[in-house]
N, CA, C and O atoms as a CHARMM CRD file, in Angstrom:
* protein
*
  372
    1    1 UNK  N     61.29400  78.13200 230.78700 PROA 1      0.00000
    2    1 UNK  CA    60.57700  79.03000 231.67000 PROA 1      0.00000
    3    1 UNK  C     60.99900  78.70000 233.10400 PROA 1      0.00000
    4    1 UNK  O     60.99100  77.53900 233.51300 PROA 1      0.00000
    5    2 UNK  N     61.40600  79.84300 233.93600 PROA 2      0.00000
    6    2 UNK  CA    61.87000  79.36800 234.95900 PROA 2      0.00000
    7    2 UNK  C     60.08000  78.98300 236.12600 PROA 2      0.00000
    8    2 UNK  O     58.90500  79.33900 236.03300 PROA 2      0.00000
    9    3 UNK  N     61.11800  77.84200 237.37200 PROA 3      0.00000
   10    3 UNK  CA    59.68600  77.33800 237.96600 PROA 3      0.00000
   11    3 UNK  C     59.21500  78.97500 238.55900 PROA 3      0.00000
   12    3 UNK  O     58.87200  79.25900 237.41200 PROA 3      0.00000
   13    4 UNK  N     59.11500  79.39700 238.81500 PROA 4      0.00000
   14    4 UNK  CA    58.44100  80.46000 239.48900 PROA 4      0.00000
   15    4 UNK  C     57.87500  81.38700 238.66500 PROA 4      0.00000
   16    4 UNK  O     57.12400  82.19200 239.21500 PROA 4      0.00000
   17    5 UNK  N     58.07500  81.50300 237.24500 PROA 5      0.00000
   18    5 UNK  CA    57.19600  81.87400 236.12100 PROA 5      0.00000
   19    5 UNK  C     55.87900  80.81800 235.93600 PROA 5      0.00000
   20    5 UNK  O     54.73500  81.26800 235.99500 PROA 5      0.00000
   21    6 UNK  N     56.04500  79.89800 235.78900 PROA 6      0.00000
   22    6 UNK  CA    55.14500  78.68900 236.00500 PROA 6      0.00000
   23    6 UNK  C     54.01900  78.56100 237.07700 PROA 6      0.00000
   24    6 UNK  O     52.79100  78.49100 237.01800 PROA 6      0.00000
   25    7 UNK  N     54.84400  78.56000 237.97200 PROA 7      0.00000
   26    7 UNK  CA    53.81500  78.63000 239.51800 PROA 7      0.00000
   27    7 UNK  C     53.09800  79.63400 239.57500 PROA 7      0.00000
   28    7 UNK  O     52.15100  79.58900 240.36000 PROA 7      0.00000
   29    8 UNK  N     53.36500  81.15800 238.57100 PROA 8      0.00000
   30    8 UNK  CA    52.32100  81.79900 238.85400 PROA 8      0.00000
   31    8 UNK  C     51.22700  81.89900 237.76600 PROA 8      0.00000
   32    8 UNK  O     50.04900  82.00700 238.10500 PROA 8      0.00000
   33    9 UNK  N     51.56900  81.86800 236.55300 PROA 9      0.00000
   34    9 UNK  CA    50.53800  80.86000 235.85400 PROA 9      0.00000
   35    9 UNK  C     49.82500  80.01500 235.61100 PROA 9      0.00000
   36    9 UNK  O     49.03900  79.90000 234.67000 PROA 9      0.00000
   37   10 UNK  N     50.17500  78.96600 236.93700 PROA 10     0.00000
   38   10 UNK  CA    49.24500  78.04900 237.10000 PROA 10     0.00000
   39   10 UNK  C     48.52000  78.81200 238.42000 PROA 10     0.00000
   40   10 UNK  O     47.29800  78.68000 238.46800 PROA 10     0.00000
   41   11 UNK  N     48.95100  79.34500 239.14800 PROA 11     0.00000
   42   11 UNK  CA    48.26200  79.85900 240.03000 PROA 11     0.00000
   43   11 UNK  C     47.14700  81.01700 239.68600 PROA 11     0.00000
   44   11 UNK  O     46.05100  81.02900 240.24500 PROA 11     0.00000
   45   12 UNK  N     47.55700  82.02200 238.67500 PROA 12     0.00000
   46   12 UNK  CA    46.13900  82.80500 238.19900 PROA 12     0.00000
   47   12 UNK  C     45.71300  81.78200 237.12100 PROA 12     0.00000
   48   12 UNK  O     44.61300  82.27300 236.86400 PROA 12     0.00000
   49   13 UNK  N     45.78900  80.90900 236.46200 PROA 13     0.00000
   50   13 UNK  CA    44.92700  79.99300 236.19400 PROA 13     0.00000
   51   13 UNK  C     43.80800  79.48000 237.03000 PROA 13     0.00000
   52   13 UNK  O     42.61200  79.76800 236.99200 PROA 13     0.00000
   53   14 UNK  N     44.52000  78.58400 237.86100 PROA 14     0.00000
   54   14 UNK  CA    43.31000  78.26200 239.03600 PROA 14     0.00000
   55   14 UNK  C     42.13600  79.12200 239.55500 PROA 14     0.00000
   56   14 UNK  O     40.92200  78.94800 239.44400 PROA 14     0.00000
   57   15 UNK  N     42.94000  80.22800 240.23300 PROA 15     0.00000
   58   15 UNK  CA    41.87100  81.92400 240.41200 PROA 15     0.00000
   59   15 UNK  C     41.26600  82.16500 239.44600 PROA 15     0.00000
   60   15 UNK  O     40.16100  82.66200 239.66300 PROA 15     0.00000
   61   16 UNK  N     41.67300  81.94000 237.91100 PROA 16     0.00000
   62   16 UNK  CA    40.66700  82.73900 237.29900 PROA 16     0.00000
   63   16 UNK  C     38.98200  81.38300 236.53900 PROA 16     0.00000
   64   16 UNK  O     37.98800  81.62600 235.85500 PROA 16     0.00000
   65   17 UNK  N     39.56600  80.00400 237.22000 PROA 17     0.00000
   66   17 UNK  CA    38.74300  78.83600 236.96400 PROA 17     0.00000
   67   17 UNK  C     37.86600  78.85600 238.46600 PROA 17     0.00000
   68   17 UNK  O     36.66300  78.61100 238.37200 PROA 17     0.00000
   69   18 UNK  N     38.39700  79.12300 239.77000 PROA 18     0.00000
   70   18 UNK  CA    37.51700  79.10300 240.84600 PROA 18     0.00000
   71   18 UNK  C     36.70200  80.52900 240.40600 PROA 18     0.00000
   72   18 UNK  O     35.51100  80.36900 240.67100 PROA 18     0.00000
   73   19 UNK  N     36.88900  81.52600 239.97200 PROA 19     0.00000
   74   19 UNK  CA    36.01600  82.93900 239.85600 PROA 19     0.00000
   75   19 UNK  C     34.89900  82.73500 239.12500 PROA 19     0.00000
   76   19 UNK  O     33.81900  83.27800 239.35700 PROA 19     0.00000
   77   20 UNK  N     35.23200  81.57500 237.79000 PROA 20     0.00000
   78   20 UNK  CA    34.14600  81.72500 236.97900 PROA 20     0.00000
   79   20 UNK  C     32.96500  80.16900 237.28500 PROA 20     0.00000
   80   20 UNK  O     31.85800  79.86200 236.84300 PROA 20     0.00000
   81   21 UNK  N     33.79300  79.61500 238.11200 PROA 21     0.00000
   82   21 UNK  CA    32.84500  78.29800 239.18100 PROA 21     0.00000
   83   21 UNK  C     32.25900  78.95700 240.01800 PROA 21     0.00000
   84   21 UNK  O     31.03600  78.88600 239.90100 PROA 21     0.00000
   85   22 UNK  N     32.82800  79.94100 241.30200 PROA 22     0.00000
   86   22 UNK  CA    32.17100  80.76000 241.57000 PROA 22     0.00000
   87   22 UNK  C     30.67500  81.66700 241.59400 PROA 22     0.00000
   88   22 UNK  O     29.96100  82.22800 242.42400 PROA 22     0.00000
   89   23 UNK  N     30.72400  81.33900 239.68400 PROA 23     0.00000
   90   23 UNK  CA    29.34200  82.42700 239.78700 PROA 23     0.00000
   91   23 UNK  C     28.84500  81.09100 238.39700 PROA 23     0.00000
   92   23 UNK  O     28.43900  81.21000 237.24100 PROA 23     0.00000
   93   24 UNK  N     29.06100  80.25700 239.01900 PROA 24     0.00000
   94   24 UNK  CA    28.25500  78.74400 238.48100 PROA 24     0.00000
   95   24 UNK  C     28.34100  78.61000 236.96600 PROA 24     0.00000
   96   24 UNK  O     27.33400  78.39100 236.29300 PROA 24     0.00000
   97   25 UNK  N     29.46200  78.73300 236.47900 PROA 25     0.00000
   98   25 UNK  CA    29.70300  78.60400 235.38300 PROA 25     0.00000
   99   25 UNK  C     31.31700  77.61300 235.30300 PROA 25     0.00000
  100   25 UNK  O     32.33900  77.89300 235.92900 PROA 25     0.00000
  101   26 UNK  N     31.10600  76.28900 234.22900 PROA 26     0.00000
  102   26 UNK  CA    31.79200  75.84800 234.13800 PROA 26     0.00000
  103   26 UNK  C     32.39200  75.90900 232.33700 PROA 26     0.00000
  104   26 UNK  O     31.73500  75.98700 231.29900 PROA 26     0.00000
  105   27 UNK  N     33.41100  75.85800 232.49100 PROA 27     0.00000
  106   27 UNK  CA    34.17700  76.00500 231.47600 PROA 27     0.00000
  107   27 UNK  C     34.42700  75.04400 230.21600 PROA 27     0.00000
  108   27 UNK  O     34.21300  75.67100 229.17900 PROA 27     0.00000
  109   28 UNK  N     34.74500  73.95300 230.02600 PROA 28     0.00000
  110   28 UNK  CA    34.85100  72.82000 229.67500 PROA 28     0.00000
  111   28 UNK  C     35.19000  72.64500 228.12100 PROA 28     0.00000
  112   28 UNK  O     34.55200  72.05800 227.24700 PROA 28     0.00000
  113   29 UNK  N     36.45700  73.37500 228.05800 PROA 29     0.00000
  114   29 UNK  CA    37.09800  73.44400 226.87300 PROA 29     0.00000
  115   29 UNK  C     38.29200  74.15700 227.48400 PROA 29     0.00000
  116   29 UNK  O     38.61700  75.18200 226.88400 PROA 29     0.00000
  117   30 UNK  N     39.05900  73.81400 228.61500 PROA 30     0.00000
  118   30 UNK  CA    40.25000  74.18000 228.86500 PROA 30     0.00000
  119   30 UNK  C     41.69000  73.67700 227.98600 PROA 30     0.00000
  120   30 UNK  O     41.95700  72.47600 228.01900 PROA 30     0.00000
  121   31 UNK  N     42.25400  74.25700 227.50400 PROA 31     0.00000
  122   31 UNK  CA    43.34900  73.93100 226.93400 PROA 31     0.00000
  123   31 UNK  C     44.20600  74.65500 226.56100 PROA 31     0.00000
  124   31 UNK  O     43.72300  75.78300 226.46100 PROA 31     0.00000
  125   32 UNK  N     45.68000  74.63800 226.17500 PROA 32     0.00000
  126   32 UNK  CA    46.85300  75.56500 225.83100 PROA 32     0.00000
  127   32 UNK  C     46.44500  77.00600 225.32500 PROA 32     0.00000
  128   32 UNK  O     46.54500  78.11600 225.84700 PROA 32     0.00000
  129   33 UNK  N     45.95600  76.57700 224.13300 PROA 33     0.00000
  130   33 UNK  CA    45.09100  77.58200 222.96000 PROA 33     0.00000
  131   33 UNK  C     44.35100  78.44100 223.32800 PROA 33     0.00000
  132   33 UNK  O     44.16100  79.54700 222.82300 PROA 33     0.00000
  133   34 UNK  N     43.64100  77.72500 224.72400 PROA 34     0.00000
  134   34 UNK  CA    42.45300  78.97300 224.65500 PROA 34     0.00000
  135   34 UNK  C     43.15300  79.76600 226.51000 PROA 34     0.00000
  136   34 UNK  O     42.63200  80.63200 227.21300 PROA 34     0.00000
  137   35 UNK  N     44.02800  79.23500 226.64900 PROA 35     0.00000
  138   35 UNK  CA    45.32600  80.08900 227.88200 PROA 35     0.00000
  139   35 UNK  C     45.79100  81.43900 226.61500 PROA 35     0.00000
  140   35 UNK  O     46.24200  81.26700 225.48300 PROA 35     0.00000
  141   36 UNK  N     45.47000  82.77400 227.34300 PROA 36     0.00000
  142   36 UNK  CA    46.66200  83.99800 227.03600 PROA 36     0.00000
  143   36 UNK  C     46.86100  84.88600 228.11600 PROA 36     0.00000
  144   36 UNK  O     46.10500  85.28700 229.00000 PROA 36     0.00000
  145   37 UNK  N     47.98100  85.09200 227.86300 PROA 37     0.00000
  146   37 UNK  CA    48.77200  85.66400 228.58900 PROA 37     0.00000
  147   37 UNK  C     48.77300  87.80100 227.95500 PROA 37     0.00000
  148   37 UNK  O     49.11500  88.29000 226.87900 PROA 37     0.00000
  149   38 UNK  N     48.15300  88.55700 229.41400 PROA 38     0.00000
  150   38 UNK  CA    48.04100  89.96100 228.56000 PROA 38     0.00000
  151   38 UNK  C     49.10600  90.57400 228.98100 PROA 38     0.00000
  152   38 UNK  O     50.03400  90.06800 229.61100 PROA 38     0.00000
  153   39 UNK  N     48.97500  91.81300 228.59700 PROA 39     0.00000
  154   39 UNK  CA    50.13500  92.77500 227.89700 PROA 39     0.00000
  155   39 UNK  C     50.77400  92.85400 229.93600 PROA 39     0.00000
  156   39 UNK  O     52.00200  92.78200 229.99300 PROA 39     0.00000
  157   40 UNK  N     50.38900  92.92400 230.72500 PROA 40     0.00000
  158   40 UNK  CA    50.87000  93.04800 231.86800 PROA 40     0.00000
  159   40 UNK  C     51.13000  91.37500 232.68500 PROA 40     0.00000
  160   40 UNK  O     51.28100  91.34000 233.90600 PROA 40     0.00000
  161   41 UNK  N     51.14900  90.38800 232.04800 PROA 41     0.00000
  162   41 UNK  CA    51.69400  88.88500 232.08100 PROA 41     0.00000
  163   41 UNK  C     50.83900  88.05800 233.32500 PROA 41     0.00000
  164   41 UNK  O     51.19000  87.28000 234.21200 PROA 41     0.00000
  165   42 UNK  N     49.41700  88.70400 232.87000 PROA 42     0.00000
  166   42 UNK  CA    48.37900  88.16600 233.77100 PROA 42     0.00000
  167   42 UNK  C     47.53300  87.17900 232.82000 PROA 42     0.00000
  168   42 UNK  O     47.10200  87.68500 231.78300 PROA 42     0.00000
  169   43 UNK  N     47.20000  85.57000 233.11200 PROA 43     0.00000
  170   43 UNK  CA    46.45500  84.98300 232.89500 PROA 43     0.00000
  171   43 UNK  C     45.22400  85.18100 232.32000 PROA 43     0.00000
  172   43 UNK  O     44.27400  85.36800 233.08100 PROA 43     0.00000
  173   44 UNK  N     45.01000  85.17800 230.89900 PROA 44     0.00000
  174   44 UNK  CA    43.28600  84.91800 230.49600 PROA 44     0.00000
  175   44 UNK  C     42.98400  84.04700 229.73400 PROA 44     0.00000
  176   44 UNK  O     43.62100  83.63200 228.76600 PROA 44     0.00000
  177   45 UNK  N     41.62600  83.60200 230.27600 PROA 45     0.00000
  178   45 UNK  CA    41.16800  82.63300 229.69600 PROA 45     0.00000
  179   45 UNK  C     39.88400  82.93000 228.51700 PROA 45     0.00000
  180   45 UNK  O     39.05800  83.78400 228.83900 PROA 45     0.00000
  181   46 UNK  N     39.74600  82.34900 227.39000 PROA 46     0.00000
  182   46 UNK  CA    39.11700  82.91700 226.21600 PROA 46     0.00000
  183   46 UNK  C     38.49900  81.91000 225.25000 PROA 46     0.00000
  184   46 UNK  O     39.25500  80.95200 225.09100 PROA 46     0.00000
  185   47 UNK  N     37.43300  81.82800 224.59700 PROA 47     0.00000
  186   47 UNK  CA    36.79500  81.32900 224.18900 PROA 47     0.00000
  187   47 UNK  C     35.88100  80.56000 225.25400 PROA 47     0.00000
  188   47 UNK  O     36.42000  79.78400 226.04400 PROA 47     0.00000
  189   48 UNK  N     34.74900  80.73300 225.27300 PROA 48     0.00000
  190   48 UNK  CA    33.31500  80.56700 226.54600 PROA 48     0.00000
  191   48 UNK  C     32.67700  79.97000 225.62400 PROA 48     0.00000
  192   48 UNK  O     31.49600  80.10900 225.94500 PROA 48     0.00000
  193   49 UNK  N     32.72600  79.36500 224.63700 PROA 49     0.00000
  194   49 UNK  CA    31.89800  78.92400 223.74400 PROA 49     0.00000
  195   49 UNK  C     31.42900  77.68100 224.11800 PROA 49     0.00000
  196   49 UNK  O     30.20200  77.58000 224.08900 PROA 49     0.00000
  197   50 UNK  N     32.13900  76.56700 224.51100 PROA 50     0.00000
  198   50 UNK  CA    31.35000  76.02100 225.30700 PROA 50     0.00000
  199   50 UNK  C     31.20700  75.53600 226.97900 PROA 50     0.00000
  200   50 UNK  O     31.19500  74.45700 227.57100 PROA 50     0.00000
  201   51 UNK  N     31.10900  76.94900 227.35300 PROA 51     0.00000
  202   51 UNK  CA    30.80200  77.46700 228.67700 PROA 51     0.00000
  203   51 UNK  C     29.52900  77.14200 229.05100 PROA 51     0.00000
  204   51 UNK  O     28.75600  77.14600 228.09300 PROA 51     0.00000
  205   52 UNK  N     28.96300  76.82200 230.25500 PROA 52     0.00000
  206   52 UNK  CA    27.35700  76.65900 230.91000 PROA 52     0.00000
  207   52 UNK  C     27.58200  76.99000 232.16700 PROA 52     0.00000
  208   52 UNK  O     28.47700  76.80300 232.99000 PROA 52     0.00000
  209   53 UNK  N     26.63800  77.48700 232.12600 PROA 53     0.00000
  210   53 UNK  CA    25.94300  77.82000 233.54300 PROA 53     0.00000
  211   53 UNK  C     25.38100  76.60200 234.58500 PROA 53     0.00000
  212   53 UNK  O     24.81500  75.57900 234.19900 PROA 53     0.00000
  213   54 UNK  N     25.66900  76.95200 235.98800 PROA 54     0.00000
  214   54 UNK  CA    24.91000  75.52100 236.34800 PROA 54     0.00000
  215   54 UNK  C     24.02700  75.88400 237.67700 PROA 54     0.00000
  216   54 UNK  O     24.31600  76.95600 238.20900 PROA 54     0.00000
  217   55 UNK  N     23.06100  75.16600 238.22800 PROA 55     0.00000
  218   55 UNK  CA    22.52700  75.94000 239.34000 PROA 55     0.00000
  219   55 UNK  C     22.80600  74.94400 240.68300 PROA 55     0.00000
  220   55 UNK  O     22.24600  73.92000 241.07500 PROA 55     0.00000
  221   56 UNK  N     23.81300  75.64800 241.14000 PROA 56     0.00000
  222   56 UNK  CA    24.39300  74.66300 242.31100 PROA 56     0.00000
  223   56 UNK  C     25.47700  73.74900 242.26500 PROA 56     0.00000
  224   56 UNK  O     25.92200  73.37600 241.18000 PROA 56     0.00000
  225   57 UNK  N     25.94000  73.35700 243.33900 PROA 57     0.00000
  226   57 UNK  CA    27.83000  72.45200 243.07500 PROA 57     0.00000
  227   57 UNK  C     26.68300  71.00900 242.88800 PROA 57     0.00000
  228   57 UNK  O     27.38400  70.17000 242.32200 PROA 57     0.00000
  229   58 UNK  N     25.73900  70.59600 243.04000 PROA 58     0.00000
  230   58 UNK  CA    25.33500  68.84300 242.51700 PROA 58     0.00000
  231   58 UNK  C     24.45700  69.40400 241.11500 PROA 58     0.00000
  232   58 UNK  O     23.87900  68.51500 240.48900 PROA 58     0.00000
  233   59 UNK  N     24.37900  70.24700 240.80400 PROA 59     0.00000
  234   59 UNK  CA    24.04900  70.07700 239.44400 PROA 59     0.00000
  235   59 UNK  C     25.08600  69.18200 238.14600 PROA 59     0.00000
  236   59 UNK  O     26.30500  69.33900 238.08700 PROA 59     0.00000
  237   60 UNK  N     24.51800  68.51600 237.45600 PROA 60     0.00000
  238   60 UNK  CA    25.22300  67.60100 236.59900 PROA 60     0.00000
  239   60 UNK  C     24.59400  68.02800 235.28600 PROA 60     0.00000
  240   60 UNK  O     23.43700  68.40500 235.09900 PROA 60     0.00000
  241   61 UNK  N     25.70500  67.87600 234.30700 PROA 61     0.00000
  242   61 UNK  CA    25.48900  68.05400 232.68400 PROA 61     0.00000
  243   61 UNK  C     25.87800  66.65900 232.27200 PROA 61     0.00000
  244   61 UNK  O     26.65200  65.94400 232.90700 PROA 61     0.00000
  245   62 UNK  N     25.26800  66.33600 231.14600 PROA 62     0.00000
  246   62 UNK  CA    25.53400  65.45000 230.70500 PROA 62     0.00000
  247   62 UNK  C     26.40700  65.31800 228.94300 PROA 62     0.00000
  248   62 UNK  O     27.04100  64.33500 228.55900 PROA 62     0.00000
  249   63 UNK  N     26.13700  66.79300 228.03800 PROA 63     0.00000
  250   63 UNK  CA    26.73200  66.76500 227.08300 PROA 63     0.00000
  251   63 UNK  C     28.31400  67.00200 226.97900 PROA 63     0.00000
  252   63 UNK  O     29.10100  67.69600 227.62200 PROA 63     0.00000
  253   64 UNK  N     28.47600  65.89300 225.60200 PROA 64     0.00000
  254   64 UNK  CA    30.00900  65.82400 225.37300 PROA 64     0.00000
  255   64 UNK  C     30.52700  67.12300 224.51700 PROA 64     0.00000
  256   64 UNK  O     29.80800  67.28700 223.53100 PROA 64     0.00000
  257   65 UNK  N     31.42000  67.94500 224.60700 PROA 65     0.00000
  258   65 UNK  CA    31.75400  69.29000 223.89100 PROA 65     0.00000
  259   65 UNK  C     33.07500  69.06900 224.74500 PROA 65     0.00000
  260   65 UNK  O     33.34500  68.57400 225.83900 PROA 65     0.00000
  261   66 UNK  N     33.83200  69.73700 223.60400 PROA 66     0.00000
  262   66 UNK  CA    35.36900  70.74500 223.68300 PROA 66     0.00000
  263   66 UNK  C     36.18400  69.55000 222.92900 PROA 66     0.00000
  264   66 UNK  O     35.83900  68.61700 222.20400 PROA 66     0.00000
  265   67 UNK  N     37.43300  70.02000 223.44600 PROA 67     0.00000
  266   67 UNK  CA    38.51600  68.87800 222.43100 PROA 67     0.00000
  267   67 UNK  C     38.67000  67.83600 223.06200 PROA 67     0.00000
  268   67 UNK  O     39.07900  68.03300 224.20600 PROA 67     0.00000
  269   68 UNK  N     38.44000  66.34600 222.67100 PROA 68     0.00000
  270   68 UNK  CA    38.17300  65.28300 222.78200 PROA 68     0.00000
  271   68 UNK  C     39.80100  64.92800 223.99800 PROA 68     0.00000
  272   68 UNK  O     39.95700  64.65300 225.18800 PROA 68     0.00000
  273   69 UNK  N     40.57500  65.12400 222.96000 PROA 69     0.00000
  274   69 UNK  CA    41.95500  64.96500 223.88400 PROA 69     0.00000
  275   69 UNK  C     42.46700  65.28000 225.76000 PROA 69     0.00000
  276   69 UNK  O     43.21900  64.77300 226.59200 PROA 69     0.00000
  277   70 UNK  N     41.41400  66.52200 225.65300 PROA 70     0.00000
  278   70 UNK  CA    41.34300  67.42400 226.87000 PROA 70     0.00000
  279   70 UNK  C     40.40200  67.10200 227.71600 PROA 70     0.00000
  280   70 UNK  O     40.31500  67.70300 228.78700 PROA 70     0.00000
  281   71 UNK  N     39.50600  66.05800 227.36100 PROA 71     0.00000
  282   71 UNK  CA    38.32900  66.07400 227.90600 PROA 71     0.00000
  283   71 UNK  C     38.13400  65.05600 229.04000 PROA 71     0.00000
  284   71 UNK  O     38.68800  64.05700 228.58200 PROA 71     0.00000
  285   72 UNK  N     37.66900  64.73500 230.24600 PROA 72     0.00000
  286   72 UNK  CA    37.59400  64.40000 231.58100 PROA 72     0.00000
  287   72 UNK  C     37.12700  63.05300 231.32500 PROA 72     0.00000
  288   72 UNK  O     36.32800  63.00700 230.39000 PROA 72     0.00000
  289   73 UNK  N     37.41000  61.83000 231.93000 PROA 73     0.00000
  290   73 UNK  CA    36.99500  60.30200 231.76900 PROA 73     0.00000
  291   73 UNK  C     35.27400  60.69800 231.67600 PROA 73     0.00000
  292   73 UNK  O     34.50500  60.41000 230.75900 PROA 73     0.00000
  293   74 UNK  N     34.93800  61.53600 233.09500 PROA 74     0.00000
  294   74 UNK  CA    33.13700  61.33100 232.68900 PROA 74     0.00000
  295   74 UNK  C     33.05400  61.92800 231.87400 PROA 74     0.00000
  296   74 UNK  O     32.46700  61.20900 231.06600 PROA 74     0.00000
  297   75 UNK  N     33.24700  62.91600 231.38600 PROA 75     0.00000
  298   75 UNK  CA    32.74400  63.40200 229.79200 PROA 75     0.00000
  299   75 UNK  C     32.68400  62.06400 229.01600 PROA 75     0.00000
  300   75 UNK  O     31.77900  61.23400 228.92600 PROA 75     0.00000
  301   76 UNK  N     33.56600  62.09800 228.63800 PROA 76     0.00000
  302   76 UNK  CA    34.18000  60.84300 227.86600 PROA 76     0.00000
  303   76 UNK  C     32.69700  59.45200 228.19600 PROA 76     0.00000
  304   76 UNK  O     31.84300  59.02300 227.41900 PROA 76     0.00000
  305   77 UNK  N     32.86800  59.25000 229.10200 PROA 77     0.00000
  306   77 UNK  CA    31.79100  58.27500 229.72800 PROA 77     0.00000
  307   77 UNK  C     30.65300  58.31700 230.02800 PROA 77     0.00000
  308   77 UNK  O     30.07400  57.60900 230.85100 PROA 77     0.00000
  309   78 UNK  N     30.17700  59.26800 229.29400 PROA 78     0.00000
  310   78 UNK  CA    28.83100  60.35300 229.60800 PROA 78     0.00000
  311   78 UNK  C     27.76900  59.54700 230.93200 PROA 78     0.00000
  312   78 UNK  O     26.73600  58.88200 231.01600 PROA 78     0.00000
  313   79 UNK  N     29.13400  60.30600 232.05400 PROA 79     0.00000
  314   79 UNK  CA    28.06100  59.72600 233.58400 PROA 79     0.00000
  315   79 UNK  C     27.91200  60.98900 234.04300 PROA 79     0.00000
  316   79 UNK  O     28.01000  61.11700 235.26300 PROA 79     0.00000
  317   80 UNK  N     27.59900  62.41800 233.08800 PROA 80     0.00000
  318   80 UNK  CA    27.45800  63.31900 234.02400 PROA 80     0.00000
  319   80 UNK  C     28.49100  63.84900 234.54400 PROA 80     0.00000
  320   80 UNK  O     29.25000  62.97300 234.95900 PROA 80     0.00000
  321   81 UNK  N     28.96300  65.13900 234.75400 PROA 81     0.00000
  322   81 UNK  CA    29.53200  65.85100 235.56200 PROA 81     0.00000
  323   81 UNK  C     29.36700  67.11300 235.73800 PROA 81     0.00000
  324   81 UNK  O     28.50800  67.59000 234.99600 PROA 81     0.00000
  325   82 UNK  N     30.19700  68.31400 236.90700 PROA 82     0.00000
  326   82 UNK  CA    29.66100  69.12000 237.22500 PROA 82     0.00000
  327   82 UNK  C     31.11100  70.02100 237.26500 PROA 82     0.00000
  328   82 UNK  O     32.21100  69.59000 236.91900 PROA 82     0.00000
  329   83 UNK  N     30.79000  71.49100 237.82000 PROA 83     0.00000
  330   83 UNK  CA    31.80600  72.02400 237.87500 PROA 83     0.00000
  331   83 UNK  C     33.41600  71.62000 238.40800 PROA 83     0.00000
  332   83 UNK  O     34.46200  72.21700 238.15700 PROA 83     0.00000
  333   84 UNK  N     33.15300  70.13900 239.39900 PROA 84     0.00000
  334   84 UNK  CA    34.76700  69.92100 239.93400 PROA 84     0.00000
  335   84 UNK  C     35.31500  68.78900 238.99100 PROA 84     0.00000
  336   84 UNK  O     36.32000  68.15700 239.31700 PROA 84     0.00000
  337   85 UNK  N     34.67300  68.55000 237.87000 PROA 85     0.00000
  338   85 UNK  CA    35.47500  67.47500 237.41400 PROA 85     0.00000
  339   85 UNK  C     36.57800  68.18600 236.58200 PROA 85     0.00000
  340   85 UNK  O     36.25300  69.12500 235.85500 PROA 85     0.00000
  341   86 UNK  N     37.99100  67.73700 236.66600 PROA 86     0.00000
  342   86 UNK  CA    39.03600  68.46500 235.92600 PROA 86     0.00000
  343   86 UNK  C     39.05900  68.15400 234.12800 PROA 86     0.00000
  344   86 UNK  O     39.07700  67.03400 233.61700 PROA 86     0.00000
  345   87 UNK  N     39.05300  69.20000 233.54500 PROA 87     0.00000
  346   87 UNK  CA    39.13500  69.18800 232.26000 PROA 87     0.00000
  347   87 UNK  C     40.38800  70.28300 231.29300 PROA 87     0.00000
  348   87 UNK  O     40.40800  71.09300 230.36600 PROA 87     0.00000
  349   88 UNK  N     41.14000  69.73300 232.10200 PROA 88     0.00000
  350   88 UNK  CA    42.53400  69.15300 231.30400 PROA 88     0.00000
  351   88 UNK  C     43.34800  68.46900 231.41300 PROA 88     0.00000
  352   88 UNK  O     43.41500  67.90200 232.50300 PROA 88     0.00000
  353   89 UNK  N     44.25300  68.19000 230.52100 PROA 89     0.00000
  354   89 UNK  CA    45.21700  66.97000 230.79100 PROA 89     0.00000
  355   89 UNK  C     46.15600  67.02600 231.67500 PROA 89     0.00000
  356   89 UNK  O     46.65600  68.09700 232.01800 PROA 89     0.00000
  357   90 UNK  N     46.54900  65.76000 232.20300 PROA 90     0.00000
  358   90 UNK  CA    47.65900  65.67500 233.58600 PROA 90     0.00000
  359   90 UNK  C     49.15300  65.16900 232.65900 PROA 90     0.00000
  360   90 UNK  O     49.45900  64.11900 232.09500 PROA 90     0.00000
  361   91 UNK  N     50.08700  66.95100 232.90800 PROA 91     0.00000
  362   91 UNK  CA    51.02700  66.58800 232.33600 PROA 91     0.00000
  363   91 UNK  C     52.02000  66.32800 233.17400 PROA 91     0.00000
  364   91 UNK  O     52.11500  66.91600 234.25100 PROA 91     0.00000
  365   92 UNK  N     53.19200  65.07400 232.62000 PROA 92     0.00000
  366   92 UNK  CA    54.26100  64.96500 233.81400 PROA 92     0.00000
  367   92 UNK  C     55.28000  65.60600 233.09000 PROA 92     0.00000
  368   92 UNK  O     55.32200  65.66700 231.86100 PROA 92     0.00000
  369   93 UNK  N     56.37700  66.24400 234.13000 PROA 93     0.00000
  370   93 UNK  CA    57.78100  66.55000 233.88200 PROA 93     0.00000
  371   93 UNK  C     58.51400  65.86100 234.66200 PROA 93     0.00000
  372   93 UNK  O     59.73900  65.96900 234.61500 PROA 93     0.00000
């Protein structure tokens, strides 16, 4: 994939993770699988299943959900977290 196919997939990625933080909902089952790509090669994201709502950026959750692999040290460490903790993996090239 060339880089500039990339950069914009990660870029309506991001937009479409700040839109749904935005209206206080965090996601927390980000991963490959649940990334598609539609018929006009725009970013969606799918399966909300275990999606929550939160009321405010210091609101904190404390339950563990989504794929273990993908999942954020505080998840993992159940100290609580909130919409900015990243929940997916840091890949290198």
């Amino acid at each position: 994939m060339p880089e500039r196919h990339a950069r914009f997939y990660g870029a309506c990625l991001i937009l479409a993770l700040q839109h749904i933080h935005s209206r206080g909902i965090i996601y927390r089952d980000l991963k490959l699988e649940n990334v598609m790509i539609d018929a006009l090669g725009y970013v969606k994201i799918v399966d909300f299943g275990f999606a929550k709502g939160l009321q405010g950026d210091s609101e904190r959750t404390y339950t563990m959900c989504g794929t273990p692999q993908y999942m954020a040290p505080e998840m993992l460490k159940a100290v609580g977290y909130g919409k900015y903790v990243p929940s997916f993996p840091v890949i290198y090239v």
